[in-house]
C-alpha positions as CSV (number, residue, x, y, z in Angstrom):
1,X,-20.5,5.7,-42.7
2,X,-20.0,7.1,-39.4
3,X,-22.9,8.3,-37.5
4,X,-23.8,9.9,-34.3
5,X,-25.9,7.7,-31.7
6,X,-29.2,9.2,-30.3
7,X,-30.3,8.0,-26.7
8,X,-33.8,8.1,-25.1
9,X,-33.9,9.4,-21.6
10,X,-36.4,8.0,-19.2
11,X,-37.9,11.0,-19.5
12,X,-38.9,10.1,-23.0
13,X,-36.8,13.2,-24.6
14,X,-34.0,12.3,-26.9
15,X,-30.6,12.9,-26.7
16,X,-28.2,12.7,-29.9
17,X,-24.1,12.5,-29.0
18,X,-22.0,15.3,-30.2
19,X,-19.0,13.0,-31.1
20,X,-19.2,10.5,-34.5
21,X,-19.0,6.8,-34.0
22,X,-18.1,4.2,-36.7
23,X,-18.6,0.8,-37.1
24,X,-16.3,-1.1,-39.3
25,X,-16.2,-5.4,-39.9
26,X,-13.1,-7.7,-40.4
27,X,-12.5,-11.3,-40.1
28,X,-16.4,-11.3,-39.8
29,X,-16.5,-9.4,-36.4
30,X,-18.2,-5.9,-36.3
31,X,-16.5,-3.0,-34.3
32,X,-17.5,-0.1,-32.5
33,X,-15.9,2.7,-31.8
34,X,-15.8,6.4,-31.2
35,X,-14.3,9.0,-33.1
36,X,-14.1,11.1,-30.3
37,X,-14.9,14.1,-33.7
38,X,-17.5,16.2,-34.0
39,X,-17.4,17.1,-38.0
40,X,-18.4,14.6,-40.3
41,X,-15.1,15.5,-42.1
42,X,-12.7,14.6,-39.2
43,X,-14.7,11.4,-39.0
44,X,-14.6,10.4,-42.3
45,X,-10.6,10.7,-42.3
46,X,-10.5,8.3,-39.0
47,X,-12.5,5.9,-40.3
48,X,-10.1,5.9,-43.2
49,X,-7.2,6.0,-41.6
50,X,-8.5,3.1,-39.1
51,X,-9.1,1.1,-42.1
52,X,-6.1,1.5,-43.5
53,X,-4.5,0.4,-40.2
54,X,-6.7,-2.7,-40.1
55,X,-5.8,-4.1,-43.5
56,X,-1.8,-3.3,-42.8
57,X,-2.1,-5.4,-39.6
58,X,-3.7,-8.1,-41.6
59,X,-2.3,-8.1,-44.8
60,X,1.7,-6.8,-44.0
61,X,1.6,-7.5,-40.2
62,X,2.1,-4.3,-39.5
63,X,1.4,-3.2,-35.9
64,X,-1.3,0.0,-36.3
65,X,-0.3,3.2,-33.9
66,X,-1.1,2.4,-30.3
67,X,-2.1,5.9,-28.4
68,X,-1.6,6.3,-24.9
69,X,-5.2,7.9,-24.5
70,X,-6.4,4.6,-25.6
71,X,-4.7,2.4,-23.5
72,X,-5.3,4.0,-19.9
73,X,-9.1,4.6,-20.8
74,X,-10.0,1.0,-22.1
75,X,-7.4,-0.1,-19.6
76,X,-9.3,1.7,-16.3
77,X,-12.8,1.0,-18.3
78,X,-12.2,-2.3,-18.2
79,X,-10.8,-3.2,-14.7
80,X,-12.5,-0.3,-12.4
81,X,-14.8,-3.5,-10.9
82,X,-12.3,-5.9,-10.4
83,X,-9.3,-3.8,-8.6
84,X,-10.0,-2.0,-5.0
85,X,-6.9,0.3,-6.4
86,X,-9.5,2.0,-9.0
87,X,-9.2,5.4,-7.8
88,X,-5.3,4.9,-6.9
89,X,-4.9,3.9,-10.6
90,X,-6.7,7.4,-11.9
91,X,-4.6,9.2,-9.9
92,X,-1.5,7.6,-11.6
93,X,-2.5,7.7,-14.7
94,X,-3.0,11.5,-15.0
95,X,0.5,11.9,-13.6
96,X,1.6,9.6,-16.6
97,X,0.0,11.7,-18.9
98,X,0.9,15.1,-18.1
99,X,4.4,13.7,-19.4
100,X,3.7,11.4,-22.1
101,X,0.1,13.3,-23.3
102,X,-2.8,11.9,-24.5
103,X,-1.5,11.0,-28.5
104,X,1.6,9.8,-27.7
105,X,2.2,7.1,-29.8
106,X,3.1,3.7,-27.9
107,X,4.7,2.0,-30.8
108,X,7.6,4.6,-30.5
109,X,7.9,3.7,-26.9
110,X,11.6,3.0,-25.6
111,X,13.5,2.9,-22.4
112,X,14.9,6.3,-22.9
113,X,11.2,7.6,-22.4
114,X,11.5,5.7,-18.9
115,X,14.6,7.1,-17.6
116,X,12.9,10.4,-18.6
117,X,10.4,9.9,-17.2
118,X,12.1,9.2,-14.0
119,X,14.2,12.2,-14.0
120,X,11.5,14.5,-14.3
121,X,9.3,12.9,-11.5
122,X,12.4,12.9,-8.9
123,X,12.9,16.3,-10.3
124,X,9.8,17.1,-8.8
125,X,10.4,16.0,-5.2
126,X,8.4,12.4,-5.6
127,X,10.0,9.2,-4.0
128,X,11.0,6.5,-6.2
129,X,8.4,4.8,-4.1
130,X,5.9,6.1,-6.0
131,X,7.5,6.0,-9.2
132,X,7.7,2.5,-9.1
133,X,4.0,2.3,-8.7
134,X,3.3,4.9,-11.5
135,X,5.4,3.0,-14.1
136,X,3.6,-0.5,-13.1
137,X,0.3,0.6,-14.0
138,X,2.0,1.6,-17.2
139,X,3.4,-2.1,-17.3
140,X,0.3,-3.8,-16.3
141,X,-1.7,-2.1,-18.8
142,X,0.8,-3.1,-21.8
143,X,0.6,-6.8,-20.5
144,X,-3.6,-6.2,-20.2
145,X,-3.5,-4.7,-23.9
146,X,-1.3,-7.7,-25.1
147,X,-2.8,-10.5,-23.5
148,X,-6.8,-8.9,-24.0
149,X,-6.7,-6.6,-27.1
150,X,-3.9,-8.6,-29.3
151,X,-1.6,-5.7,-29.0
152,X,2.1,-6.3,-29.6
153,X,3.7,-4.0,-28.2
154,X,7.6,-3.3,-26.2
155,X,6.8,-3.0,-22.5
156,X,10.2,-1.2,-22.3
157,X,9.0,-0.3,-18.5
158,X,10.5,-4.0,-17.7
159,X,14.0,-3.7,-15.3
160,X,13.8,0.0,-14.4
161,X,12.1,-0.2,-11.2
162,X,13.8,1.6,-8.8
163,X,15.6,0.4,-5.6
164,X,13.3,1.4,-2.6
165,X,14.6,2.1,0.8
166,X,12.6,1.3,3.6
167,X,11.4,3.7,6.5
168,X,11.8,5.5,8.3
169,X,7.9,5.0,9.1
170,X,6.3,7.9,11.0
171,X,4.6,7.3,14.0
172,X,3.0,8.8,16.6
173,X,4.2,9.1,20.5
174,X,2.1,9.3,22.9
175,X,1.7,13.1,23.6
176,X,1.5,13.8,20.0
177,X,-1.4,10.8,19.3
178,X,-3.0,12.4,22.6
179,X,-2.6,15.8,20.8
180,X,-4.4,14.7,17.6
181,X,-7.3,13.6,19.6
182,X,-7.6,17.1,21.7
183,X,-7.3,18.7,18.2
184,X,-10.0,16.2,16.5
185,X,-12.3,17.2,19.4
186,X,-11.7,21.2,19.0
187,X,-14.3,22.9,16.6
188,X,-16.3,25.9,16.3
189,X,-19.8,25.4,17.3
190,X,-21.8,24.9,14.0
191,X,-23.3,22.4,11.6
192,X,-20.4,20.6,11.6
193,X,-19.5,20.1,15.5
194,X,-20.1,16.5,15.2
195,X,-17.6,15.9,12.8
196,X,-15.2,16.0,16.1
197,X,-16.9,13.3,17.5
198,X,-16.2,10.6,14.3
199,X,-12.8,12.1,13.6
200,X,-12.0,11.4,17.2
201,X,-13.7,7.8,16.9
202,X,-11.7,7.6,13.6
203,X,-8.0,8.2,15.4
204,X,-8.8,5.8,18.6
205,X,-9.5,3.2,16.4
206,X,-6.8,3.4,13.9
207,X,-4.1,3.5,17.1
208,X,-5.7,0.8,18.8
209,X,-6.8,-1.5,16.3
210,X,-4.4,-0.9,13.4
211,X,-6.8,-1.1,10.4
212,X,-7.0,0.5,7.1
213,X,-8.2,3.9,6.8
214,X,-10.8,2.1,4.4
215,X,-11.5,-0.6,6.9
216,X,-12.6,1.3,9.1
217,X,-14.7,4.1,7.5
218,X,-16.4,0.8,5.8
219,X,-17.4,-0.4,9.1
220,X,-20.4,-1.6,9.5
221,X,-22.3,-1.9,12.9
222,X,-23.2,-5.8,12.3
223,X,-19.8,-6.3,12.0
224,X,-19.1,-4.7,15.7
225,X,-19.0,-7.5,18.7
226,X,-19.5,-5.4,21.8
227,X,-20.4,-8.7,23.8
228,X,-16.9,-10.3,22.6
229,X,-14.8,-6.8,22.4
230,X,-14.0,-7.6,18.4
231,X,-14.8,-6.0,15.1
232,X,-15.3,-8.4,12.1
233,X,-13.4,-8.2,8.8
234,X,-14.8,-10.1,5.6
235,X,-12.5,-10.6,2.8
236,X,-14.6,-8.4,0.5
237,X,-13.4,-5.4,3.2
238,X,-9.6,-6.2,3.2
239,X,-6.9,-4.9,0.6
240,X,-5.9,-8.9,1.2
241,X,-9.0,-10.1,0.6
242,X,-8.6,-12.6,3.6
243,X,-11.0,-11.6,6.8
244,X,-9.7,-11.3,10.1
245,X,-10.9,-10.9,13.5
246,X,-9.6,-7.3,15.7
247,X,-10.0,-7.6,19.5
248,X,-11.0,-4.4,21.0
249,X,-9.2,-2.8,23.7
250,X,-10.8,-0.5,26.1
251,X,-10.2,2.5,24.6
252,X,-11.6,1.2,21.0
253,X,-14.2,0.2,22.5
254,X,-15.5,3.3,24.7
255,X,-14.8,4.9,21.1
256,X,-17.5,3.1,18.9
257,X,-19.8,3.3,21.9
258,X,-19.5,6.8,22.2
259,X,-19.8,7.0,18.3
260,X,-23.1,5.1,18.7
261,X,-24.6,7.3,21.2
262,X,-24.3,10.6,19.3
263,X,-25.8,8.9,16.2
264,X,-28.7,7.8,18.3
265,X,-28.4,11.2,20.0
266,X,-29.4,13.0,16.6
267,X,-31.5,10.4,15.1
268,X,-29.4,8.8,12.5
269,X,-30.4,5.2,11.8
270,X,-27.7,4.0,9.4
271,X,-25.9,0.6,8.9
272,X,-22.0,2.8,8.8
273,X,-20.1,3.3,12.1
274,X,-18.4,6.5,9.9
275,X,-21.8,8.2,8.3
276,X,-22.8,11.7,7.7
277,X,-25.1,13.6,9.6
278,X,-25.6,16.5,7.7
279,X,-28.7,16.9,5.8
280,X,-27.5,16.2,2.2
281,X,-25.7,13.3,2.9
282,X,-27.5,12.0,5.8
283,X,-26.8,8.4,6.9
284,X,-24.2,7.6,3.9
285,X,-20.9,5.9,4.5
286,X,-18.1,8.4,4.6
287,X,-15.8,8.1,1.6
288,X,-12.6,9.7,3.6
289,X,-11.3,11.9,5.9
290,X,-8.6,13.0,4.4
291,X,-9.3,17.1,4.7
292,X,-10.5,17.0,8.4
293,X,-7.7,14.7,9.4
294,X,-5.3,17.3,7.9
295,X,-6.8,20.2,9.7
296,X,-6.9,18.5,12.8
297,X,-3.0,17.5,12.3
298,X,-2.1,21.4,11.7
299,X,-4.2,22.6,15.0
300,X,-2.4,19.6,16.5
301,X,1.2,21.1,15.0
302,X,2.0,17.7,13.6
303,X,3.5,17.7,10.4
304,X,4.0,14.2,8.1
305,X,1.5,12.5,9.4
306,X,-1.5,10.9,7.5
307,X,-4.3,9.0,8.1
308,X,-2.0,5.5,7.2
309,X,0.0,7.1,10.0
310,X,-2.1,5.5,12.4
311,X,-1.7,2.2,11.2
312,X,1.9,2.8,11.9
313,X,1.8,4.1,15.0
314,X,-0.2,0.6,16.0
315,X,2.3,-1.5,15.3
316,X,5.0,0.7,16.2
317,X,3.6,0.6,20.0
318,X,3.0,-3.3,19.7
319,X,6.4,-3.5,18.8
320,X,8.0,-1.6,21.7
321,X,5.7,-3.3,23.7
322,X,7.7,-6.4,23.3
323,X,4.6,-8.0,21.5
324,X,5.5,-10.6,19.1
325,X,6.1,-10.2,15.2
326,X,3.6,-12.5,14.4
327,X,1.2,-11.7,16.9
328,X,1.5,-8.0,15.2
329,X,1.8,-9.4,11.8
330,X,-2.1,-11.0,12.5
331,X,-3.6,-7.9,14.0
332,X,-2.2,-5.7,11.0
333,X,-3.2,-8.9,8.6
334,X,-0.1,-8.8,6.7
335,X,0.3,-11.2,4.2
336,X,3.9,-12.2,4.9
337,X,6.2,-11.9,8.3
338,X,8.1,-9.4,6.3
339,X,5.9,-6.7,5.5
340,X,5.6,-6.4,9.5
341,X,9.6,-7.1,10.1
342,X,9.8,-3.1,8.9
343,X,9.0,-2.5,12.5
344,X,11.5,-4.8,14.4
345,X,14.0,-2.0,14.7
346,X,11.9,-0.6,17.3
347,X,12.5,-3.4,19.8
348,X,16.1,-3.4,19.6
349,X,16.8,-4.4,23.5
350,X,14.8,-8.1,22.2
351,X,18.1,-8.1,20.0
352,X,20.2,-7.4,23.3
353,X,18.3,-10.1,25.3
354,X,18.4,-12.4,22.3
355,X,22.8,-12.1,22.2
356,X,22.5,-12.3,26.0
357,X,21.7,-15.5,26.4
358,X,24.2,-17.1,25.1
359,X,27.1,-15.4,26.2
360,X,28.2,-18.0,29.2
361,X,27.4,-21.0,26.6
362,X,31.3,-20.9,25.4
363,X,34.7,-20.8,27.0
364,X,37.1,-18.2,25.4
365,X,40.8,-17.9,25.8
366,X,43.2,-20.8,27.1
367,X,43.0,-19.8,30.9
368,X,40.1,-20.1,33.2
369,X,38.9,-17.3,35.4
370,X,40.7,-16.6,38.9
371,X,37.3,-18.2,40.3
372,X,37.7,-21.4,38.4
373,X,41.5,-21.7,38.7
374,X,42.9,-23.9,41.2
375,X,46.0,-23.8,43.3
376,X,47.1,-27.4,41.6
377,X,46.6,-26.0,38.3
378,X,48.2,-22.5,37.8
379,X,49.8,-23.1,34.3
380,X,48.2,-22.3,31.3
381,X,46.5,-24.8,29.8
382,X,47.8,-26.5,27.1
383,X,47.0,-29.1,24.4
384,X,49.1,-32.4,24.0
385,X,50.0,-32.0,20.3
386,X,49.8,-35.9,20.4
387,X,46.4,-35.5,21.0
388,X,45.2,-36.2,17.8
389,X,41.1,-35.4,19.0
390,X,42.1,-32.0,20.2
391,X,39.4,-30.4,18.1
392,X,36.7,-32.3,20.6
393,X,38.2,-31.2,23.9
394,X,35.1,-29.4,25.8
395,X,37.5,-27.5,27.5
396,X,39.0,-25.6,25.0
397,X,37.9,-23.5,22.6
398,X,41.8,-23.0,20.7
399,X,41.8,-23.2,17.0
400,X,44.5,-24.8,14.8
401,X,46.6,-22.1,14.5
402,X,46.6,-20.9,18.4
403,X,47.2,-25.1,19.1
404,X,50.4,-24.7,17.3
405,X,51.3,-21.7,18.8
406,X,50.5,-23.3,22.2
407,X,52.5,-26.0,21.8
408,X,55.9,-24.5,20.6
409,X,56.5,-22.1,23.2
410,X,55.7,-24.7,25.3
């Protein structure tokens, strides 16, 4: 009989939920679940039609209707402790279901919904980039449902990801980066003023050390070696889950210590380099900067440029530096050499020097140079056709064909 579950506050009051809830047992397990109705009518006809369901699956094999609905909220219930992309995944999943809607059925799902689906997003100016990602938290949350829940469902998502070009990546110059700062720093006198200070600190730190926007505003002071210029990374605050060690440069550092001062400078004792200072949210970590980095970019008149931009402008400079892949590769703490080979175009004269230094290794042609060339030897040189280990002669680079050639005009 479905029913409607009453809480007790810590208040002691009691609170009774507006939606039904039924409980029904098979194969000796009891289940739970929400109707998600708020008439005793509507609830008695899901817990019918539920029923039903349950004894075609068991009896006839039949697969019950699968709704979307149900699959991204017990999907995203279920893993928003266990993957860092929790808030990524929400994001995706509301674009998926302004297309497919909350009571689409998933049984009916085919490939044609897919390509549809493509079309529309790429319709609306998104990169196939993040199509891919949209239509793998689709996938991934068939596979979760089939191997967790005992769903058997077509994951018709399977060979349509999309061919992804890579970069160009944006990055900063320098008189643009040095423009974002200047523009970070300029705010109206107000509550607010400090906010230059950490967006500055913020910028500095993402050119000079590379890190994630969420490594950074995650930074904790313990985790800041002034004595041995390096900030500490555990693998709880990586997206690799692998710590690494960041030296500081100059600049980073001047940064953090400038960030400490003005904390100490308005009495803020808190554990977070990147905390507020405002009275509501006094001392707590900042969750992002996303709307003041944006502001400072449009005083700044930069346009495409976002807070990962930084990141890319680190190893873009590194790069042209004539720093090493792998030394940048360990900075950035890629996984793999060839997340970080997206930047070796910038280096292009290390491709130059590279071709360079093999140029005088080989002998061309069948004459030697006016330099080499002696008075005794003026002919062109040519190779004995009875020679039968011509193809080992250091002095001659001829192939088969020019041999040949060689030898019958001669």
């Amino acid at each position: 009989m479905p029913h409607r579950n009453t809480k007790k506050r810590k208040d002691g009051s009691t609170y009774e939920s507006p939606y039904y809830k039924i409980s029904i047992t098979t194969n000796g397990r009891r289940l739970q679940r929400s109707t998600r109705a708020k008439t005793l009518k509507e609830a008695k006809r899901l817990e019918a039609k539920w029923k039903d369901e349950i004894w075609n699956q068991q009896a006839l094999n039949v697969e019950p209707e699968r709704i979307f609905m149900d699959l991204m909220l017990n999907y995203l219930k279920e893993t928003s402790k266990t993957k860092r992309s929790h808030k990524t995944d929400i994001a995706r999943a509301r674009n998926l279901d302004s297309f497919f809607g909350p009571d689409f059925v998933l049984n009916t799902l085919k490939k044609r919904h897919i390509s549809d689906y493509i079309k529309e997003r790429r319709d609306s100016g998104v990169s196939d980039k993040t199509i891919n990602k949209e239509l793998s938290l689709l996938s991934v949350a068939l596979k979760h449902a089939e191997e967790h829940w005992d769903w058997n469902l077509d994951n018709p998502v399977s060979g349509k990801r999309l061919a992804e070009l890579e970069g160009p990546y944006r990055y900063l110059s320098v008189e643009e980066a040095n423009a974002l700062i200047q523009a970070a720093e300029a705010r109206k006198p107000g509550p607010k003023t400090c906010q230059g200070l950490y967006l500055k600190t913020f910028i500095i730190l993402g050119i000079h050390t590379g890190c994630r926007s969420g490594e950074m505003l995650g930074l904790e002071w313990s985790r800041v070696d002034f004595e041995n210029n390096r900030i500490r990374l555990e693998a709880s605050h990586t997206k690799t889950k692998k710590a690494r060690t960041i030296p500081l440069n100059q600049a980073a550092r001047q940064a953090l210590l400038d960030q400490r001062d003005e904390q100490s400078i308005n009495g803020l004792q808190t554990p977070y380099v990147f905390a507020h200072i405002g009275v509501r949210w006094r001392g707590q970590r900042i969750a992002n900067l996303k709307n003041s980095f944006a502001s400072a970019c449009k005083r700044a008149g930069l346009k495409g440029v976002t807070p990962h931009t930084l990141r890319h402008t680190c190893a873009s400079w590194l790069v042209m530096a004539g720093r090493p892949i792998l030394e940048v590769r360990d900075i950035l703490g890629h996984t793999t050499v060839k997340m970080t080979e997206r930047y070796a175009h910038l280096a292009p004269e290390n491709l130059v020097d590279a071709v360079s230094s093999i140029e005088d290794r080989l002998h061309f042609g069948s004459t030697a140079t006016s330099d080499e060339q002696s008075p005794e030897d003026s002919s062109p040189q040519v190779i004995d056709k009875m020679d039968e280990k011509w193809w080992a002669r250091k002095d001659s680079n001829l192939r088969p064909m020019d041999y040949e050639s060689t030898a019958l005009t001669n």
